[in-house]
Every structure is written in C-alpha cells, then in structure tokens.
N, C-alpha and C positions, 0 to 999 in steps of 0.2 A: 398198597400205596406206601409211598415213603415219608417219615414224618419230618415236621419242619425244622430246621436247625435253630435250634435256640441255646448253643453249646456259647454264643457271642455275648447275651443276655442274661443277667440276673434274674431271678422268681422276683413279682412283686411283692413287696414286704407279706401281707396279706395271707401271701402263700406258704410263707417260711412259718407260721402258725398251726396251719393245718396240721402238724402232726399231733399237736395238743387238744386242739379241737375235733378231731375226726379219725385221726389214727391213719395218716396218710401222709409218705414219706413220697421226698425226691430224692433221685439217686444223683449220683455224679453230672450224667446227662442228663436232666430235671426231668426224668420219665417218672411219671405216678406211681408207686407204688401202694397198696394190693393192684392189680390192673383193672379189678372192677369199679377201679375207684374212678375210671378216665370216661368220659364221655364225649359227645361232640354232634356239632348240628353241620351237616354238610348238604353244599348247592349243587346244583349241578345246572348245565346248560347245554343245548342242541347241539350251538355250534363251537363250544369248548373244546379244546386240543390235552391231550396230555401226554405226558411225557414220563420216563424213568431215567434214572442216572446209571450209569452202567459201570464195571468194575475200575476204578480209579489203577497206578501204579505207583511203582515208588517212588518216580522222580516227581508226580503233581503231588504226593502225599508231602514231601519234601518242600515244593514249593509251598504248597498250601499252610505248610506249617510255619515257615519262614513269615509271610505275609500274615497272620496272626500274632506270630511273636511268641510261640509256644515252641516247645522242642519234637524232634521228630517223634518218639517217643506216644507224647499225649497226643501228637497230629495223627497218629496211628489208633490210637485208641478211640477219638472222637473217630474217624470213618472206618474202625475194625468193621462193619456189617457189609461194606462195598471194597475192600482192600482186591486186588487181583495177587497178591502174592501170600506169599507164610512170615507173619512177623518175626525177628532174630530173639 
C-alpha cells in the first residue's frame, strides 16, 4: 500500500515531542522513525475499491510542484518512490 501524503501538513505540536519522550524521530517526510515505532488500525470493507498510483513523469512532477509552490527539485524528492524517470 501507499502511504498517505502528509508532505502539505505539519506534525501536531504533540508529536514534535516525541523524540524526548520515546526516542522517536520524524524524518523530512514525517515518516516514524525506528519503524517499529509506527503502528495502525486498519478497516476494510466487501465492497471497497482500491487503487495504486502508478509511475508519475516529469512534466506532472513539474506541475505538481508549481501548484504547491515548491521547486522542482523538492517536488522530486517528496514523489522520489513513484518518479518514472532518473533525477539530474
């Protein structure tokens, strides 16, 4: 599965603590770090649909990054795991 974008969003204050309190860092992309430290309760349903995102290009990496108001640069780096090309 792919996890959800929260590249737009701040940690709640709460969170920005945690490394003092438990010894648990976010990274750039607010991914948990140790990984054991992530957990999650997930639903599921019958008639549920799902879907994955599939190799993005330069030219949406470019828009996408425009519409954000970030440089191409970091728009590459927030979707390095789905890019379809080689970054320069």
């Amino acid at each position: 599965t792919t996890p959800p974008h929260h590249l737009t969003t701040s940690p709640p204050h709460h969170l920005t603590t945690s490394q003092e309190l438990a010894g648990i860092e976010l990274s750039d992309t607010l991914s948990m770090m140790p990984a054991s430290s992530v957990s999650a309760l997930v639903f599921a349903h019958p008639k549920s649909q799902y879907f994955a995102v599939g190799q993005v290009g330069k030219d949406q990496v470019e828009s996408y990054s425009k519409r954000k108001g970030v440089g191409l640069e970091q728009g590459e780096k927030w979707l390095s795991s789905i890019l379809n090309y080689d970054r320069d």
